[in-house]
N, C-alpha and C positions, 0 to 999 in steps of 0.2 A: 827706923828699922836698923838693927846693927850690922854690923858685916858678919857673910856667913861663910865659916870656918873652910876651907877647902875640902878637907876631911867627908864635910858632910856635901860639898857639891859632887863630888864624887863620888857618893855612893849613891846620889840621886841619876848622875848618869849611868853608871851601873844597871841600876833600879829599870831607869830607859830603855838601855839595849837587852838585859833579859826579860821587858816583857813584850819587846819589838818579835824578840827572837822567836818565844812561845809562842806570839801568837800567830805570826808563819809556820815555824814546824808544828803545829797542832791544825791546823786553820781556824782556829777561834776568836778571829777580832773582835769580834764583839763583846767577847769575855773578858780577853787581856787590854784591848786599847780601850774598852770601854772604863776597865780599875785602874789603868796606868791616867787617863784621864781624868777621874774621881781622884786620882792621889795625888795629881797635877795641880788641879785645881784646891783642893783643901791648901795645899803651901801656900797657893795665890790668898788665899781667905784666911788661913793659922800663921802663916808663915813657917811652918813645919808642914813634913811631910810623912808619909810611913814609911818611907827610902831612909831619912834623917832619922827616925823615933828609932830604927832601926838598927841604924849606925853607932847614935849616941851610946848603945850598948857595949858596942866593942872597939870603937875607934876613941882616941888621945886625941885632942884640938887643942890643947896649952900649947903654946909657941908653937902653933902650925900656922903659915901662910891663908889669908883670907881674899875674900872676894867680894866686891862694894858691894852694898845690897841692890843698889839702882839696876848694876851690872846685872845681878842676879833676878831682877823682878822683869827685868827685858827679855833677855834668854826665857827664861820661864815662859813668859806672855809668846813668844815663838814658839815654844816646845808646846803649848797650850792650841796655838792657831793651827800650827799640822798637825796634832791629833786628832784638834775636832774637823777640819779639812777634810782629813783619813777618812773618820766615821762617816761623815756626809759622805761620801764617796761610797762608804760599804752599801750605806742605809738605798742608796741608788741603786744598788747591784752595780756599780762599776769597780768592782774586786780590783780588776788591776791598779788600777788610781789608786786604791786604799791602800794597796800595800807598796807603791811608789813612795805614796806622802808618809809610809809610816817607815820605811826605808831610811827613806830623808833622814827622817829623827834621828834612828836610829844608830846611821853612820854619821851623822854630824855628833851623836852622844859618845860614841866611839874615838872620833876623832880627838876630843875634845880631852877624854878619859888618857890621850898619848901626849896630850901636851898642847895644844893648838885649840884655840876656842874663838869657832869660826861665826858663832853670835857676837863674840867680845870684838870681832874686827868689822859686823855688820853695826854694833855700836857705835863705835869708833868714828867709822863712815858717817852714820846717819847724823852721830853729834855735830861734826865737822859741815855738813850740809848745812845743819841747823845754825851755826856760829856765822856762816857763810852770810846765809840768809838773813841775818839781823844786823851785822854787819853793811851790808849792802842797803836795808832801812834807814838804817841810822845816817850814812852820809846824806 
């Protein structure tokens, strides 16, 4: 998978926090987390998105900064795990939860949108554990 443009990971958090947003001020999780989910998952399985197909329209990514795909299939698989988290959550009638874990998302998509990609240093970590870890095999 090749590196994907920044261009477009950004307009996939975008994509995040307004359908975070919607579907708080509407109260219709089901509606919004349940399409922001489906369009979650299709990148996981297309490797595109409708945030991206979207984008491609009106964004420039020739000499724009990219982002490893590994990088971007991790974050992804996160932003995948609390939505469906979320859901589970609604599906229970525990509303608050749902909208905790879709919070979550949504301020860490936010965050991320200002410059800080607070998956990219949960990476980070988890590689470092892992290096650790094999490391310490091997002697």
């Amino acid at each position: 998978m090749p590196d994907v443009p920044m261009p477009y990971v950004k307009a996939n958090q975008m994509g995040i926090v307004a359908f975070v947003l919607l579907s708080t001020f509407f109260q219709l999780p089901f509606l919004f987390l349940v399409l922001l989910w489906v369009i979650q998952i299709s990148g996981a399985i297309f490797g595109s998105n409708l945030f991206i197909q979207l984008a491609k329209g009106f964004v420039k990514v020739e000499g724009k900064e990219t982002q490893a795909a590994e990088l971007q299939r991790f974050n992804l698989t996160l932003g995948i795990l609390f939505l469906t988290v979320s859901l589970l959550c609604f599906a229970n009638h525990w509303n608050m939860a749902g909208y905790i874990f879709s919070w979550i998302l949504g301020i860490v998509a936010l965050i991320a949108l200002s410059g800080y990609c607070l998956g990219c240093m949960i990476y980070y970590q988890f590689k470092q554990i892992k290096n650790r870890s094999t490391i310490t095999k091997n002697k």
